[in-house]
Each structure stands twice: as structure tokens, then as C-alpha cells.
PDB file as gemmi writes it, atoms N, CA and C in Angstrom:
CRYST1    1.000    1.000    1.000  90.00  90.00  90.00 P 1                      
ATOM      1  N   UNK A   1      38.488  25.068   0.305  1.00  0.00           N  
ATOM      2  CA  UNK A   1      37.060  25.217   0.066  1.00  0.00           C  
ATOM      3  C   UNK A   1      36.737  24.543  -1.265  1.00  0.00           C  
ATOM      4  N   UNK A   2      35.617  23.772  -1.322  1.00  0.00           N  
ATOM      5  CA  UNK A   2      34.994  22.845  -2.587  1.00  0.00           C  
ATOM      6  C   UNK A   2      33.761  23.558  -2.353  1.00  0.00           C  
ATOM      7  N   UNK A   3      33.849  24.055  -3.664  1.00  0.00           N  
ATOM      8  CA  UNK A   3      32.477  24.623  -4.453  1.00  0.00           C  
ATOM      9  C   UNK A   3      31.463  25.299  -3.253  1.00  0.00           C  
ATOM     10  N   UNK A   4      32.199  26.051  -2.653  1.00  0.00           N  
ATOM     11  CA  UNK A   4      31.596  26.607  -1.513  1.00  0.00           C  
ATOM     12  C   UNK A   4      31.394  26.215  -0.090  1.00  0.00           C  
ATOM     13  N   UNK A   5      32.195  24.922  -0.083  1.00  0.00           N  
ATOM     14  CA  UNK A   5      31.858  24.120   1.217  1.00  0.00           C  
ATOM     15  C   UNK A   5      33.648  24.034   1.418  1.00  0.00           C  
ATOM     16  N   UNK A   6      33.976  24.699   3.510  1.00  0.00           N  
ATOM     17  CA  UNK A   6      34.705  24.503   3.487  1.00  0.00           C  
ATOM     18  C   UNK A   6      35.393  22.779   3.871  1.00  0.00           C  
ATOM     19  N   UNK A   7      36.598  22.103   3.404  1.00  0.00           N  
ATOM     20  CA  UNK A   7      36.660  21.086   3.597  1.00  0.00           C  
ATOM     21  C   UNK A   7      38.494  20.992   4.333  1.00  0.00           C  
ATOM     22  N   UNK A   8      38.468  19.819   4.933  1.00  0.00           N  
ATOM     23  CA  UNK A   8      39.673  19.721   5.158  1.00  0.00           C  
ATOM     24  C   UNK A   8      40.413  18.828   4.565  1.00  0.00           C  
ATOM     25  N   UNK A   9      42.123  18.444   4.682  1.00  0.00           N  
ATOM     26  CA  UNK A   9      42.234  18.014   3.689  1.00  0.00           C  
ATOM     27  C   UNK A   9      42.192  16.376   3.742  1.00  0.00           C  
ATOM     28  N   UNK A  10      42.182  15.803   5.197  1.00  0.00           N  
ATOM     29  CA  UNK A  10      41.366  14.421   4.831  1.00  0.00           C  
ATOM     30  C   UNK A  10      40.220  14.353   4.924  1.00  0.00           C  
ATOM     31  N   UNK A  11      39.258  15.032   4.798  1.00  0.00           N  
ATOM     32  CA  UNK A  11      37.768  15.206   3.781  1.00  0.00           C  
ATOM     33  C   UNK A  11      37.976  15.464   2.391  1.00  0.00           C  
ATOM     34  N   UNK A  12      39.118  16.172   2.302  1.00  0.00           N  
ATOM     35  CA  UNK A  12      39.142  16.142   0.533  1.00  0.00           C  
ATOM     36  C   UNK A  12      39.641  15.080  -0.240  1.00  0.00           C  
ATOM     37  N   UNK A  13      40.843  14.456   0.681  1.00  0.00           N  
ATOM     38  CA  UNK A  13      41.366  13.021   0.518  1.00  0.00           C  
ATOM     39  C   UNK A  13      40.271  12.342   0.188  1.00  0.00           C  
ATOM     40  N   UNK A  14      39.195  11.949   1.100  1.00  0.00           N  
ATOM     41  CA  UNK A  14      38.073  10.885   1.170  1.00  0.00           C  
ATOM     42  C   UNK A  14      37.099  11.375   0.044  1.00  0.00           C  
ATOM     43  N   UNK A  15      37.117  12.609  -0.306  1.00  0.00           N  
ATOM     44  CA  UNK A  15      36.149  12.815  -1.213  1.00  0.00           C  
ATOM     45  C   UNK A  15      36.270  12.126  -2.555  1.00  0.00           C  
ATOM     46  N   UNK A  16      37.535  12.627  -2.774  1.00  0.00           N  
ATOM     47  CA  UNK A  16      38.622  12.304  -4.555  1.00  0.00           C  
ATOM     48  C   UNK A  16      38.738  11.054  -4.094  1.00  0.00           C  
ATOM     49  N   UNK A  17      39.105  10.082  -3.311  1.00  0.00           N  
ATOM     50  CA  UNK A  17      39.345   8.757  -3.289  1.00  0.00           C  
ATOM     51  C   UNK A  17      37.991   8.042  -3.958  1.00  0.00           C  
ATOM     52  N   UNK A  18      36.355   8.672  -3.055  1.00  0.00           N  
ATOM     53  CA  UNK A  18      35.452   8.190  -3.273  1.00  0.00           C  
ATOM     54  C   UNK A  18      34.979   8.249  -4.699  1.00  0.00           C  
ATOM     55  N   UNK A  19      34.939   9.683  -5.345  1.00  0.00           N  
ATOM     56  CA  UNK A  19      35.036   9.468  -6.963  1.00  0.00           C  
ATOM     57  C   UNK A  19      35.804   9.292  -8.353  1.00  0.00           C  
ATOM     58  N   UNK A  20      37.095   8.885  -7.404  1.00  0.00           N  
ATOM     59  CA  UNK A  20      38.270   8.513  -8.062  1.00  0.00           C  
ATOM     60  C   UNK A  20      37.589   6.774  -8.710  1.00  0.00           C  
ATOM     61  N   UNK A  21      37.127   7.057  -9.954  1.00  0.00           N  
ATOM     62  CA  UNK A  21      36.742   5.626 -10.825  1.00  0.00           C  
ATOM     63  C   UNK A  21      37.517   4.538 -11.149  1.00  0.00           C  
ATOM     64  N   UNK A  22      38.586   5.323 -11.114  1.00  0.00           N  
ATOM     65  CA  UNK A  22      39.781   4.361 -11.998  1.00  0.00           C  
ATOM     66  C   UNK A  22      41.161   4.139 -10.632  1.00  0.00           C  
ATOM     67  N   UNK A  23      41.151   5.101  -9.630  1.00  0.00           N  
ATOM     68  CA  UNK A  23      41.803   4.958  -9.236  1.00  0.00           C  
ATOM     69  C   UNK A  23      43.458   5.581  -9.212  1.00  0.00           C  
ATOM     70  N   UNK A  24      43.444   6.605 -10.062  1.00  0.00           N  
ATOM     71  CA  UNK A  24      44.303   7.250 -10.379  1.00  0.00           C  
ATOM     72  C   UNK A  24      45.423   8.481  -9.410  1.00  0.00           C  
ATOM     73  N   UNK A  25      44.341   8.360  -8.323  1.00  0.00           N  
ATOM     74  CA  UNK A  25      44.752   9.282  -7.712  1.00  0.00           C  
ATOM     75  C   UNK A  25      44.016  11.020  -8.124  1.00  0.00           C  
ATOM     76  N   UNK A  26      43.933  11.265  -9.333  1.00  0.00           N  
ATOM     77  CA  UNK A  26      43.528  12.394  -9.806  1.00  0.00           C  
ATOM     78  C   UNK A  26      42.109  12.165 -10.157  1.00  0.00           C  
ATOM     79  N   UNK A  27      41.754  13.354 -10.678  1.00  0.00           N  
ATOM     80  CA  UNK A  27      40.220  13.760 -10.950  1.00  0.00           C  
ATOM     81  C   UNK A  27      40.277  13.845 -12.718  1.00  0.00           C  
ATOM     82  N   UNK A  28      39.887  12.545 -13.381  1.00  0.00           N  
ATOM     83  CA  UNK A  28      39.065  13.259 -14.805  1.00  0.00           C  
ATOM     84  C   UNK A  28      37.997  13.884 -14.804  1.00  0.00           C  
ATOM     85  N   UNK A  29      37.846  14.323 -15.665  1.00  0.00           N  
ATOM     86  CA  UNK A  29      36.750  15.280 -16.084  1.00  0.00           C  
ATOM     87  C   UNK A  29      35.322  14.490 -15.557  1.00  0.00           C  
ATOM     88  N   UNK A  30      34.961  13.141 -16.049  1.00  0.00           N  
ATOM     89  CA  UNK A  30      33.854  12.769 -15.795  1.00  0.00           C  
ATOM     90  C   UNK A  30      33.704  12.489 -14.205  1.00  0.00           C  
ATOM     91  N   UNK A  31      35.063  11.905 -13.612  1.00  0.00           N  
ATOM     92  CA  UNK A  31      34.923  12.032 -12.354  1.00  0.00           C  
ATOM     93  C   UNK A  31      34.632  13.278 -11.486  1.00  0.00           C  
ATOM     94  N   UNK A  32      35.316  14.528 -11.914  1.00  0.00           N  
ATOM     95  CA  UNK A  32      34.861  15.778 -11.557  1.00  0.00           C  
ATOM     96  C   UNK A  32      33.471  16.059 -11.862  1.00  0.00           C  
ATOM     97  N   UNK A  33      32.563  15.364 -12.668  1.00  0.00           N  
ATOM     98  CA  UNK A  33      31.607  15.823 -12.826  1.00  0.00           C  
ATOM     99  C   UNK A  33      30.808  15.106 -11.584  1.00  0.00           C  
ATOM    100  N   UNK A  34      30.660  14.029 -11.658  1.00  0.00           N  
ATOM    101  CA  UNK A  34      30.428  13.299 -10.314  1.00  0.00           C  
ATOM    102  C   UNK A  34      30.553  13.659  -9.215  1.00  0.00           C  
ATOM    103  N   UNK A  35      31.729  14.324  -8.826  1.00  0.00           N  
ATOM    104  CA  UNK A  35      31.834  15.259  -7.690  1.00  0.00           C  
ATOM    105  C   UNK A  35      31.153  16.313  -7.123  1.00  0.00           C  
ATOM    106  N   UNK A  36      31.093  17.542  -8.594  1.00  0.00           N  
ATOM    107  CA  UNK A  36      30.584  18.462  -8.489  1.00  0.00           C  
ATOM    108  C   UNK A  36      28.813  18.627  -8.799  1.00  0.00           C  
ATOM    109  N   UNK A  37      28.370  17.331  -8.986  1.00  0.00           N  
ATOM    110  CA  UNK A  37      26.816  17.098  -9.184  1.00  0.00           C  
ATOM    111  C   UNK A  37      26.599  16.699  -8.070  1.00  0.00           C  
ATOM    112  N   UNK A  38      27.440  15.943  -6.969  1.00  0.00           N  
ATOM    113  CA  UNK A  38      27.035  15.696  -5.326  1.00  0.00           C  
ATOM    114  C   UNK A  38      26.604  16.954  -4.736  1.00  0.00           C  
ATOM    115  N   UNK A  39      27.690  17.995  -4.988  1.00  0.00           N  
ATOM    116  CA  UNK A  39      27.679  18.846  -3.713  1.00  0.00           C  
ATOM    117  C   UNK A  39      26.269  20.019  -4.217  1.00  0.00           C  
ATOM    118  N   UNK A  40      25.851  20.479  -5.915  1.00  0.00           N  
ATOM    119  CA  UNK A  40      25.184  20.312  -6.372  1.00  0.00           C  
ATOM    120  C   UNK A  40      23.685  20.057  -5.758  1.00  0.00           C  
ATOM    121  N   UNK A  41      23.287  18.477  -5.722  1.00  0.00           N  
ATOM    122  CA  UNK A  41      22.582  18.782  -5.114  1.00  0.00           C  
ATOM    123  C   UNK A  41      22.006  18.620  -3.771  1.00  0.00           C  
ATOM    124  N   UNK A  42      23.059  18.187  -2.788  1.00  0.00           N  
ATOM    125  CA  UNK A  42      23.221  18.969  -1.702  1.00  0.00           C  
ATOM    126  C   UNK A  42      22.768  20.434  -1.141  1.00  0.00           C  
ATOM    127  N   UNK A  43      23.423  21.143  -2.089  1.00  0.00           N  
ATOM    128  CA  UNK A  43      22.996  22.848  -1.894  1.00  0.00           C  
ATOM    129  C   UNK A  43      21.696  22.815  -2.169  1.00  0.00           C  
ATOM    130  N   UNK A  44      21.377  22.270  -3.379  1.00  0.00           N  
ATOM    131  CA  UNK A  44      19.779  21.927  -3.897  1.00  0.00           C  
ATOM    132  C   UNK A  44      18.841  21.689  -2.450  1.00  0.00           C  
ATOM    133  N   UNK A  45      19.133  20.965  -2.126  1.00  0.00           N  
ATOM    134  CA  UNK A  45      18.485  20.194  -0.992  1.00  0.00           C  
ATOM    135  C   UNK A  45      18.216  21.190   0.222  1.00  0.00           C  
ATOM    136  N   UNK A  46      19.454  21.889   0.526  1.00  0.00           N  
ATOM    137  CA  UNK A  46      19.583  22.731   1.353  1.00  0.00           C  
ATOM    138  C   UNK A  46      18.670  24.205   1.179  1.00  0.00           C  
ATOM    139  N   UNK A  47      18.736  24.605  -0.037  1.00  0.00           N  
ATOM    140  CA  UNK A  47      18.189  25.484  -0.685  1.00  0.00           C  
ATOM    141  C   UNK A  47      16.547  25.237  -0.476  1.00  0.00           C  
ATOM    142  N   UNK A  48      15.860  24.130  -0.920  1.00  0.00           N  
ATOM    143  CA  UNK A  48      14.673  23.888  -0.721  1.00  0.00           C  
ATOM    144  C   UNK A  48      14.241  23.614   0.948  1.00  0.00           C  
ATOM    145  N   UNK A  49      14.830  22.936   1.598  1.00  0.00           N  
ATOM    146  CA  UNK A  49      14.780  23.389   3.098  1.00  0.00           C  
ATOM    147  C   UNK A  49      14.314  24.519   3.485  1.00  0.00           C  
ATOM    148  N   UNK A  50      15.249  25.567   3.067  1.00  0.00           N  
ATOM    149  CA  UNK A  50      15.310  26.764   3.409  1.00  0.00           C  
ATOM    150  C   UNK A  50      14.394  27.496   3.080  1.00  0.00           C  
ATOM    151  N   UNK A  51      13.791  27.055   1.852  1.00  0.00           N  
ATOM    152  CA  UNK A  51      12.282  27.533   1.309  1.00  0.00           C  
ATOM    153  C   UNK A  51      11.050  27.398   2.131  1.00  0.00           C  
ATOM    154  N   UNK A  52      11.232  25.894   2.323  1.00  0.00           N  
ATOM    155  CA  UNK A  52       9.967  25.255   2.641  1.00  0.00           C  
ATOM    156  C   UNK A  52       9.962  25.853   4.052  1.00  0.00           C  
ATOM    157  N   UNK A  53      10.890  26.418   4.875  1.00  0.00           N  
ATOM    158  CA  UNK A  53      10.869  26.451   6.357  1.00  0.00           C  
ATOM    159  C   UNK A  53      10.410  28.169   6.087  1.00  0.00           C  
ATOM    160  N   UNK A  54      11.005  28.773   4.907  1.00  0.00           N  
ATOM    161  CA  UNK A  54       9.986  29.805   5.087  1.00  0.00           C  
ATOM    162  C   UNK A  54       8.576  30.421   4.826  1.00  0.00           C  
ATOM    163  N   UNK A  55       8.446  29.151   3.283  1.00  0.00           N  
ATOM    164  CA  UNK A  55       6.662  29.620   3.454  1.00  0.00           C  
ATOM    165  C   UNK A  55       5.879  28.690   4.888  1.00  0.00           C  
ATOM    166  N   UNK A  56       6.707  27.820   5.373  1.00  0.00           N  
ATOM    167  CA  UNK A  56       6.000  27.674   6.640  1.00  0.00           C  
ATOM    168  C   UNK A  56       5.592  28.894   7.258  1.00  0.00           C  
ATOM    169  N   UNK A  57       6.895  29.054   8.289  1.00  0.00           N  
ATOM    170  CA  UNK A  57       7.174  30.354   9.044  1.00  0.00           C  
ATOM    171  C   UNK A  57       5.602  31.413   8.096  1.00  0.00           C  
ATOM    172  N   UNK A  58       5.589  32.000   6.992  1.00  0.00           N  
ATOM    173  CA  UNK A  58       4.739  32.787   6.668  1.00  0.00           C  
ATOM    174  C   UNK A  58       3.201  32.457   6.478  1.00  0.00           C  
ATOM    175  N   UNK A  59       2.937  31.174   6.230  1.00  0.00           N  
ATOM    176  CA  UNK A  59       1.787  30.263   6.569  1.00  0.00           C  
ATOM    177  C   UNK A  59       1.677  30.841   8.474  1.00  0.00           C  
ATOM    178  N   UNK A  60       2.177  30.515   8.722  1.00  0.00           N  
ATOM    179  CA  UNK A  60       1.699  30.534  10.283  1.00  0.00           C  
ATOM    180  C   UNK A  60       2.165  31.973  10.885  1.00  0.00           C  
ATOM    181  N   UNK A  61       2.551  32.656  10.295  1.00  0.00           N  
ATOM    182  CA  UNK A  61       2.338  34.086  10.713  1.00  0.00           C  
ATOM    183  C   UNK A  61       0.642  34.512  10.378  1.00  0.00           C  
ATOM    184  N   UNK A  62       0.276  34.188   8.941  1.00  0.00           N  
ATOM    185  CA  UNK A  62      -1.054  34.646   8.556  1.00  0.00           C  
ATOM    186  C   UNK A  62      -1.601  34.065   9.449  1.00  0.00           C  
ATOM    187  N   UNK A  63      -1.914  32.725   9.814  1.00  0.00           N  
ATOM    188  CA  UNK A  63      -2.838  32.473  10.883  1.00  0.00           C  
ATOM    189  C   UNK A  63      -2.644  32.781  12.297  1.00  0.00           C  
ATOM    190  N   UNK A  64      -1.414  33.121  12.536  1.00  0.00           N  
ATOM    191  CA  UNK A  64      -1.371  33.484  14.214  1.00  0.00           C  
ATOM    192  C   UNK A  64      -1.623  35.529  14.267  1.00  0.00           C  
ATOM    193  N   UNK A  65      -2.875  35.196  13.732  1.00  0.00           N  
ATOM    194  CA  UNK A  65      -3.491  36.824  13.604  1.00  0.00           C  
ATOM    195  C   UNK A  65      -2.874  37.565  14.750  1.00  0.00           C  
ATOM    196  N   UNK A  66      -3.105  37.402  15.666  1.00  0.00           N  
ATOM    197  CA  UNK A  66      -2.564  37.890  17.329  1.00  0.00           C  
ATOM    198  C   UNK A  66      -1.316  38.537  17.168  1.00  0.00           C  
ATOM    199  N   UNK A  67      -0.325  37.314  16.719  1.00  0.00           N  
ATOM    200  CA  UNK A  67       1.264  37.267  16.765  1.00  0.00           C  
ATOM    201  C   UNK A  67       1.281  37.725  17.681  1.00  0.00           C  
ATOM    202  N   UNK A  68       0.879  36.265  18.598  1.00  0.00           N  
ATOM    203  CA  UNK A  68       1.302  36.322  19.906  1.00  0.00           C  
ATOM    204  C   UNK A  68       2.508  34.424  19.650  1.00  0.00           C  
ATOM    205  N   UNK A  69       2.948  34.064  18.636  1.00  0.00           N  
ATOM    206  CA  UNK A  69       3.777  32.905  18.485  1.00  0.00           C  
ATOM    207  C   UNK A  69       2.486  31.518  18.596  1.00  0.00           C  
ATOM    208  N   UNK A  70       1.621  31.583  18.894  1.00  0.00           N  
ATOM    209  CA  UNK A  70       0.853  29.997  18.389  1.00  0.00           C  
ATOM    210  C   UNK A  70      -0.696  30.318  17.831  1.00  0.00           C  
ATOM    211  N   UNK A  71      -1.283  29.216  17.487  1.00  0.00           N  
ATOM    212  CA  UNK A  71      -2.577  29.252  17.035  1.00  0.00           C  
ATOM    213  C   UNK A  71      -3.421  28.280  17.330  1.00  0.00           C  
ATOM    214  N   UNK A  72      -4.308  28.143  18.265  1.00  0.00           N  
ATOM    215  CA  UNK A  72      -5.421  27.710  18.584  1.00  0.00           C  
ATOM    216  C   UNK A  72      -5.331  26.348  17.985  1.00  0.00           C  
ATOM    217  N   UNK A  73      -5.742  25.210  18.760  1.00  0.00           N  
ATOM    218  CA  UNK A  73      -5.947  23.896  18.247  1.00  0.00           C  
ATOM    219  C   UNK A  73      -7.325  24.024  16.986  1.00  0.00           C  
ATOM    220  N   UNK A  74      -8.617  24.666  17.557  1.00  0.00           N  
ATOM    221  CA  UNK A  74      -9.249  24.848  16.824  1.00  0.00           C  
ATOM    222  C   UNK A  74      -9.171  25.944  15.202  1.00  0.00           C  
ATOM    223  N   UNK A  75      -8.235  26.562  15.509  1.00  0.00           N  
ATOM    224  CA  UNK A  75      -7.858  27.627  14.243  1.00  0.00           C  
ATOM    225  C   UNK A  75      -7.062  26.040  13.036  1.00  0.00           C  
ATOM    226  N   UNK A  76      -6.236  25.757  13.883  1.00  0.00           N  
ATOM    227  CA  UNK A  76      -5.357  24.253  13.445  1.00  0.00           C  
ATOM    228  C   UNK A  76      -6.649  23.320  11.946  1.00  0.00           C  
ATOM    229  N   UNK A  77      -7.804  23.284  13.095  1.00  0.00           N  
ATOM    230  CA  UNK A  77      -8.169  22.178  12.361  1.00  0.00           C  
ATOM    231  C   UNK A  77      -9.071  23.153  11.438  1.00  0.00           C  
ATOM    232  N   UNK A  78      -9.015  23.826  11.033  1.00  0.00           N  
ATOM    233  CA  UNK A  78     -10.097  25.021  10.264  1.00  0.00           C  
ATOM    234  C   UNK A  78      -8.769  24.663   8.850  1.00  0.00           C  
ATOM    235  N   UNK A  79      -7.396  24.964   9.388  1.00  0.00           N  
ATOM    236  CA  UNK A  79      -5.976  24.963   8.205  1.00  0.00           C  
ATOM    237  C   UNK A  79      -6.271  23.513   7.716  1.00  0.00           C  
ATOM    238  N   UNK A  80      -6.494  22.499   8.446  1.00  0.00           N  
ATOM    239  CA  UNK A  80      -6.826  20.945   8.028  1.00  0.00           C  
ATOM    240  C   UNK A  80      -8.250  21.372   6.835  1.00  0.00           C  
ATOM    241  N   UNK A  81      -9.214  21.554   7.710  1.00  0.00           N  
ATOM    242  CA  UNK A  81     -10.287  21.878   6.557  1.00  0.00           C  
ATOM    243  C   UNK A  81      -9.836  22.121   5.602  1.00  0.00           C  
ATOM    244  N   UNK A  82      -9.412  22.820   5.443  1.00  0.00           N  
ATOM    245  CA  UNK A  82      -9.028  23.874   4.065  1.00  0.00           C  
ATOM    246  C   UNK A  82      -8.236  23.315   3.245  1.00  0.00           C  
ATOM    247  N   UNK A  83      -7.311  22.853   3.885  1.00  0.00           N  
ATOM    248  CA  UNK A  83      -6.141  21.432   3.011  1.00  0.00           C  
ATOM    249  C   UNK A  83      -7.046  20.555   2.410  1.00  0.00           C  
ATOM    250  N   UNK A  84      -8.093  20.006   3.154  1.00  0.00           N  
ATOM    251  CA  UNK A  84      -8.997  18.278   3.160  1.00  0.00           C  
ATOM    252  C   UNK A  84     -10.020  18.517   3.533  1.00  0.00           C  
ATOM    253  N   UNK A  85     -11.362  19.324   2.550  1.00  0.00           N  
ATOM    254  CA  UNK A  85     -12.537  19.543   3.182  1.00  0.00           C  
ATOM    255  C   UNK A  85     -13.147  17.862   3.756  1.00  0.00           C  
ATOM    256  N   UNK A  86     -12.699  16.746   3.120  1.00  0.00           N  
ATOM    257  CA  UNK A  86     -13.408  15.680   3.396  1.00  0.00           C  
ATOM    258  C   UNK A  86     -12.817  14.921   4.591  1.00  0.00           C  
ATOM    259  N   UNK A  87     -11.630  15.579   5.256  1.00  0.00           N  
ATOM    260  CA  UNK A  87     -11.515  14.978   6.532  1.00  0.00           C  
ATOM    261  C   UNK A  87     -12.267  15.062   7.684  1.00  0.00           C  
ATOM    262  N   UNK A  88     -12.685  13.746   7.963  1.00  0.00           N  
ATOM    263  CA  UNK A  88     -13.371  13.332   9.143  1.00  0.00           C  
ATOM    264  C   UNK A  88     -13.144  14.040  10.300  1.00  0.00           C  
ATOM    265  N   UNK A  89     -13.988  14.437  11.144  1.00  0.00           N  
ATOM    266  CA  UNK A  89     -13.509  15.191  12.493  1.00  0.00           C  
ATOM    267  C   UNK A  89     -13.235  14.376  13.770  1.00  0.00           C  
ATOM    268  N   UNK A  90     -13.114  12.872  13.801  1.00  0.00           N  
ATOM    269  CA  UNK A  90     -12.841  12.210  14.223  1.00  0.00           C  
ATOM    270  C   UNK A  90     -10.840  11.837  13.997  1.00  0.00           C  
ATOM    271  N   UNK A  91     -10.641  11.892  12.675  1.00  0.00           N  
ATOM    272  CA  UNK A  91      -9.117  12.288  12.418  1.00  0.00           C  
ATOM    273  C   UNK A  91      -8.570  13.677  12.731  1.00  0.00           C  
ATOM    274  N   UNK A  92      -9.317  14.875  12.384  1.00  0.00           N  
ATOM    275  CA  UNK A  92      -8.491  15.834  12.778  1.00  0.00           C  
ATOM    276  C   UNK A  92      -8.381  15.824  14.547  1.00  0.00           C  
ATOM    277  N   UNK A  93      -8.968  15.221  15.095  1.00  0.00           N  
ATOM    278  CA  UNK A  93      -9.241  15.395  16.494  1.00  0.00           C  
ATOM    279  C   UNK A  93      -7.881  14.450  17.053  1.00  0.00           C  
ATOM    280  N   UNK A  94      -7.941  13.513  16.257  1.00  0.00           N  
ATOM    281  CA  UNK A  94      -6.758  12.747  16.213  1.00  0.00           C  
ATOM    282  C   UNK A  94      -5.403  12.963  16.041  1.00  0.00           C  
ATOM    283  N   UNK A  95      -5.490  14.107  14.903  1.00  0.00           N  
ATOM    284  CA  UNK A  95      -4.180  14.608  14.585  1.00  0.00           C  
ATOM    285  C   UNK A  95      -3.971  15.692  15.374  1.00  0.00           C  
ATOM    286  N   UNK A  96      -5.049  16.907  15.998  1.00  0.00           N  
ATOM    287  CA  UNK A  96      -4.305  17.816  16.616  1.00  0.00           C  
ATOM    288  C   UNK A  96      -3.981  17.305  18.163  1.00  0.00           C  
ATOM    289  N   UNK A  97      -4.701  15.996  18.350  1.00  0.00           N  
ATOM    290  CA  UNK A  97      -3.887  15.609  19.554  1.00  0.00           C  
ATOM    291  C   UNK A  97      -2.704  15.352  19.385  1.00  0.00           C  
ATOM    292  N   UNK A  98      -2.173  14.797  18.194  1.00  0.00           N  
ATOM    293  CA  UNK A  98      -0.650  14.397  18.101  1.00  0.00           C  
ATOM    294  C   UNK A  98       0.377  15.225  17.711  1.00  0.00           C  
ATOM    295  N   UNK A  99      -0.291  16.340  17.204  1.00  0.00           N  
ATOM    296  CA  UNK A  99       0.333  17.631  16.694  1.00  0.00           C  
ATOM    297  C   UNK A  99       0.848  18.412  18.155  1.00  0.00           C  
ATOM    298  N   UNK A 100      -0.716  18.821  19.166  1.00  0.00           N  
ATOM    299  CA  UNK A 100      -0.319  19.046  20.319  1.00  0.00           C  
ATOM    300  C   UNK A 100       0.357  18.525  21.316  1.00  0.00           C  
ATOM    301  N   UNK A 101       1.266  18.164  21.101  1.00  0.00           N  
ATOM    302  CA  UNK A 101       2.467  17.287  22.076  1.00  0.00           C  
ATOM    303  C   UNK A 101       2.339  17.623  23.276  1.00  0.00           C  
ATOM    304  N   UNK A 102       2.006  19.061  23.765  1.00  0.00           N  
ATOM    305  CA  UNK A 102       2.063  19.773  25.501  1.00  0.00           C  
ATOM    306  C   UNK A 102       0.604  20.137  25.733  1.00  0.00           C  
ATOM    307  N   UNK A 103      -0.426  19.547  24.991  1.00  0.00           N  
ATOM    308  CA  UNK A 103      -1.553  19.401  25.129  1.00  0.00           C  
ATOM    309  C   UNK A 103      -2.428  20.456  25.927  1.00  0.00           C  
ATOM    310  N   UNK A 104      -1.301  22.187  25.125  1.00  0.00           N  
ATOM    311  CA  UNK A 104      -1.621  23.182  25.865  1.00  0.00           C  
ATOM    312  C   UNK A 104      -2.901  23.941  25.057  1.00  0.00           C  
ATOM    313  N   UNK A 105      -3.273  23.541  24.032  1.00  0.00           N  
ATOM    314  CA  UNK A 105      -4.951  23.549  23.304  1.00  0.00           C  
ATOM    315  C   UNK A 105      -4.353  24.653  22.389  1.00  0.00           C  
ATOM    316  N   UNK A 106      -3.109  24.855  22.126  1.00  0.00           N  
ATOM    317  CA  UNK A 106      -2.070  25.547  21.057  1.00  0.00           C  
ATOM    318  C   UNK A 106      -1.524  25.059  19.998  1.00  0.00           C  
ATOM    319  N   UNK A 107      -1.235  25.514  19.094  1.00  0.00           N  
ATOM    320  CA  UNK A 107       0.296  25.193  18.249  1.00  0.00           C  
ATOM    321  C   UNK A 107       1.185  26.309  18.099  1.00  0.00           C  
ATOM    322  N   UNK A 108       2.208  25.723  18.658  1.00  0.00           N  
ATOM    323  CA  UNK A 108       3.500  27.023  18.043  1.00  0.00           C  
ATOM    324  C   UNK A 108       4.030  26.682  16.539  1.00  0.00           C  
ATOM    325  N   UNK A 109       4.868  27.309  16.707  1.00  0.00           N  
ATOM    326  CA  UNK A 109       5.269  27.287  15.396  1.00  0.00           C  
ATOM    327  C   UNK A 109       6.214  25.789  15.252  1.00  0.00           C  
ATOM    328  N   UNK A 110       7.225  25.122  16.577  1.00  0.00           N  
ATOM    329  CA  UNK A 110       7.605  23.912  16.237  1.00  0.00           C  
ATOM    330  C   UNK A 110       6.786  22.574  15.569  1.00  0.00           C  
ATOM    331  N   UNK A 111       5.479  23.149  16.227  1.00  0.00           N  
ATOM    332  CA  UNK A 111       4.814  21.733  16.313  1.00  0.00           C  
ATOM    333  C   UNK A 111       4.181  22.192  14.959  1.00  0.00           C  
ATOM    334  N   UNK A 112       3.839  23.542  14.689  1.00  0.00           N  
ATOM    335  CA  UNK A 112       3.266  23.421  13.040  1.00  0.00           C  
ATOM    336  C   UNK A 112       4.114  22.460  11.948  1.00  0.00           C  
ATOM    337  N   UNK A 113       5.185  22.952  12.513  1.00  0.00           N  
ATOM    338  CA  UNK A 113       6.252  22.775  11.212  1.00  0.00           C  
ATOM    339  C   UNK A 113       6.457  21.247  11.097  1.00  0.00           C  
ATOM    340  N   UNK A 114       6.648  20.740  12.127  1.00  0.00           N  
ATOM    341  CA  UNK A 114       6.137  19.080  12.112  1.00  0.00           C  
ATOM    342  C   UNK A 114       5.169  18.471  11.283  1.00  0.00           C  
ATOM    343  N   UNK A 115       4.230  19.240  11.731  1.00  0.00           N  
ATOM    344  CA  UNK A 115       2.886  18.817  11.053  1.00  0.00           C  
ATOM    345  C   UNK A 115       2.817  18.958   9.993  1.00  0.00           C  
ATOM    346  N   UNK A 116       3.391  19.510   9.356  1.00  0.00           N  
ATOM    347  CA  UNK A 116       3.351  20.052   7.574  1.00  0.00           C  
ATOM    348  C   UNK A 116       4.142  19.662   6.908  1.00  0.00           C  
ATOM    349  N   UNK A 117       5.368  19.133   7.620  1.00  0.00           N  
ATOM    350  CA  UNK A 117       6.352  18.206   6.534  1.00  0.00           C  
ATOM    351  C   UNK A 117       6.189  17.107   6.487  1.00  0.00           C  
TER     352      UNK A 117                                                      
END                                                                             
């Protein structure tokens, strides 16, 4: 296991080869730092994912008042308003067609989450 990630050992081979600078076979210090600032922010990355997918998820709980799992094409473009009072209703009409992929006059929660990243 590296810094929380399990690895095997020709993944660990390929890892140390890749920040092996000099070629030594071993890890200096600055090369270890290199290493351990990848995986770093990796987790980083992962971490904010994990964020962003949940103030989604809670964004679209508040609007799916029902919680019955979707929200109205028209509830949709009211969340557009509110983002972009100056968007045209000729674009949002545009976008919740493309948002609505199954053109069931819904959004679930996949197709929100699309739409917002």
C-alpha cells in the first residue's frame, strides 16, 4: 500500500522507475517528494468529486420537493433562471431539450448532474 492506495509490485516498480530522476534505482528525498505530491493530488481530486457530487445530490433533493427522484423540465428552467436571470428562453428551451435526453418532460438526478458539471 502507497499512501493509502493499494499497489502491486509492478505498479510500484513503474511508479519509482517513473520518478526515479537520476536513475538510481532508489527514491531521494526530492524524488519522494514528487511521488508523494502525485498521489496527493489525486486524493485531492477525488476528494472534490466527492463534494461536488454531493452538494449536487442536495441541490436536487431541495428541488425535487415531491422526492419522488426527478424535477419537472419547467422547475429545471426556473434553477437556470436563478443561475442566469438574463438567459434567453429560447436557450433554456434549448438546453432542457439537451439536458432531457428521454424527452420524458423530467430530470432525474443523472441528467441533473450532467448539466451542472
Amino acid at each position: 500500500e502507497l499512501l493509502g492506495h493499494a499497489q502491486t509490485n509492478a505498479q510500484l516498480e513503474a511508479i519509482v522507475k517513473e520518478v526515479d530522476l537520476d536513475g538510481s534505482g532508489e527514491l531521494e528525498f526530492e524524488e519522494f517528494c514528487i511521488l508523494a505530491s502525485k498521489f496527493l493530488i489525486e486524493e485531492e481530486e477525488d476528494t472534490n468529486a466527492e463534494l461536488l457530487n454531493s452538494e449536487l445530490k442536495e441541490a436536487f433533493r431541495f428541488y425535487d420537493r415531491e422526492g419522488n427522484g426527478y424535477i419537472t423540465t419547467e422547475d429545471f428552467k426556473e434553477i437556470l433562471r436563478e443561475l442566469d436571470p438574463e438567459i434567453p428562453e429560447s436557450e433554456l428551451i434549448g438546453m432542457v431539450n439537451e439536458i432531457d435526453v428521454d424527452d420524458s418532460g423530467t430530470v432525474d438526478f443523472e441528467e441533473f448532474q450532467k448539466a451542472l458539471r
